[in-house]
C-alpha positions as CSV (number, residue, x, y, z in Angstrom):
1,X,-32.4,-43.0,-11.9
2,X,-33.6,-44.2,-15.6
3,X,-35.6,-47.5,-16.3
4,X,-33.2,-50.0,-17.8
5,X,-34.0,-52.4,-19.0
6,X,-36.5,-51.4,-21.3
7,X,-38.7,-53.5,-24.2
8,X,-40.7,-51.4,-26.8
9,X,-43.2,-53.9,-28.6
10,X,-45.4,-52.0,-31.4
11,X,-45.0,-49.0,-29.6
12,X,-45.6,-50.0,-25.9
13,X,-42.8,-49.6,-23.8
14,X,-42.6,-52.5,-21.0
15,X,-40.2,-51.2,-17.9
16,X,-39.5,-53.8,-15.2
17,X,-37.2,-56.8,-15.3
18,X,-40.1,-58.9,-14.1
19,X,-42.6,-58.0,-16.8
20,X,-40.3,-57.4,-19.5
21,X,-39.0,-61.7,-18.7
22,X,-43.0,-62.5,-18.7
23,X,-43.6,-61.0,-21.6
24,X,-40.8,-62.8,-23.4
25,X,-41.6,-66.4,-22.4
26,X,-45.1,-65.8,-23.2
27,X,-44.2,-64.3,-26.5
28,X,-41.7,-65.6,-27.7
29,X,-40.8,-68.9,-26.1
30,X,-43.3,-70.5,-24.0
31,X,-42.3,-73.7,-24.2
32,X,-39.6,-72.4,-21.0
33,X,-42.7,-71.9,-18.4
34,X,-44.5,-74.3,-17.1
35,X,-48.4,-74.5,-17.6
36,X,-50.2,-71.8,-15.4
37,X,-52.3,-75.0,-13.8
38,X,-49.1,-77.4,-13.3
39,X,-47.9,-77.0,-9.5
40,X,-44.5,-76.1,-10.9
41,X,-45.8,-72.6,-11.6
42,X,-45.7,-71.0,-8.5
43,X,-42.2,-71.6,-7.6
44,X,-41.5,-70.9,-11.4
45,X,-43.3,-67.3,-10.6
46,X,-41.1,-67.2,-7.9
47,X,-37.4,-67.7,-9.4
48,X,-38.2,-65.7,-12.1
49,X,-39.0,-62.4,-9.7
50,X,-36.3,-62.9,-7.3
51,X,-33.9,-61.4,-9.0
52,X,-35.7,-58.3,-9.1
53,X,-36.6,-58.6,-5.4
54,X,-34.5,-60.5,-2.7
55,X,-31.8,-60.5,-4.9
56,X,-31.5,-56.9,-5.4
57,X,-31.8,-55.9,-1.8
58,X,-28.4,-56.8,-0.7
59,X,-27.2,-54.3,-3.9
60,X,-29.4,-51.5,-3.2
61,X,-27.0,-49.8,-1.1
62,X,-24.2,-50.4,-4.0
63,X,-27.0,-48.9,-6.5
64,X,-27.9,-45.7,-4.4
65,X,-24.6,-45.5,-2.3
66,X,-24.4,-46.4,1.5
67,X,-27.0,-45.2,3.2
68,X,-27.0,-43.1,6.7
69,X,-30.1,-44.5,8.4
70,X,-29.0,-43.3,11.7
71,X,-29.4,-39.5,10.3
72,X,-33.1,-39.3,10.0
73,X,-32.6,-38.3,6.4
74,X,-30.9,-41.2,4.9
75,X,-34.2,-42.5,3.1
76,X,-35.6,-39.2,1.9
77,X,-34.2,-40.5,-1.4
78,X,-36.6,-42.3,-1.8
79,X,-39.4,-40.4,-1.2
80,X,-37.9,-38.2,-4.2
81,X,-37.2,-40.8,-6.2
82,X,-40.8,-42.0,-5.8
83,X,-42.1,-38.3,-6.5
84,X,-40.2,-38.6,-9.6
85,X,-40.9,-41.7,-11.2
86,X,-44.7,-42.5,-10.5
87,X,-47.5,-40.2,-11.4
88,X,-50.4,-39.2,-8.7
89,X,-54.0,-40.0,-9.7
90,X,-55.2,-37.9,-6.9
């Protein structure tokens, strides 16, 4: 499975939904976050990672198709996936 979304900013290349929203109200309209001291911050944190989190897990079975836990194998997607996508720094 691809990244998308994706932001390229002077040739960096920012991947996840989370850090591409950061990035944007940091950069470009800061005036939408609250101050990182006000209380309002955490939950602000919050709201703007669930969607990429406890949102998504109802639709992850949608994304990957249904899933056979009962088999033994029905998560070794994941494990390829994973092998895939992140690099080892071992």
């Amino acid at each position: 499975m691809g990244k998308s979304p994706v932001l390229e900013v002077d040739g960096n290349v920012i991947v996840e939904s989370g850090a591409i929203v950061e990035y944007l109200i940091a950069h470009c309209a800061p005036h939408l976050a609250p101050p990182a001291d006000s209380p309002a911050f955490i939950e602000y944190l919050q709201w703007i990672h669930f969607a990429d989190s406890s949102a998504m897990l109802p639709l992850l079975p949608k994304v990957f198709g249904e899933i056979e836990i009962d088999t033994g194998t029905g998560l070794n997607f994941l494990e390829d996936y994973a092998n895939s996508e992140f690099v080892s720094f071992g």
